[in-house]
N, C-alpha and C positions, 0 to 999 in steps of 0.2 A: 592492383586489384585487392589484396589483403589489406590494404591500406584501409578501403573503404570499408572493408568487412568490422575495421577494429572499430573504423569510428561509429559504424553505426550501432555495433555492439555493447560501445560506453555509452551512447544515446537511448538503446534499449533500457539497460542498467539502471542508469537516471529516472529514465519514465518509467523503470518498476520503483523504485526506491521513493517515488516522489507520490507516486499512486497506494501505495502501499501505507505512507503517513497520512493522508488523507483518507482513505477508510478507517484508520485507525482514530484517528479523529471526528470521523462520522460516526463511528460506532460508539464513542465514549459519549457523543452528544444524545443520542437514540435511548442510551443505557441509562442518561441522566433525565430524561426526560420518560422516561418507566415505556419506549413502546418497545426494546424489547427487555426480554429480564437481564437481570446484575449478572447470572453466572457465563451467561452466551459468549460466544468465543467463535469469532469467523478463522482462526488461525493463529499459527503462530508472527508472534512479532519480532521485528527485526532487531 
C-alpha cells in the first residue's frame, strides 16, 4: 500500500513541476504581450 502512496506522489510532483513551467511560461507570454504589467509576479519560481 505505501508502494502506491510513493508512486502516486512522484506523479503529483511531476504534474506540479510540469504545471508550474507552463504558467510560468504563460505568464512571460501575457507580460510580452503588455496584458498584464512587466513588474506582476503570480509567485515564486522554481
Amino acid at each position: 500500500m505505501e508502494t502506491i502512496g510513493f508512486i502516486f506522489g512522484l506523479a503529483g510532483v511531476a504534474l506540479g513541476i510540469m504545471s508550474q513551467k507552463r504558467i510560468a511560461a504563460l505568464e512571460l507570454k501575457l507580460k510580452e504581450l503588455k496584458v498584464i504589467d512587466e513588474d506582476y509576479s503570480s509567485g515564486e519560481g522554481i
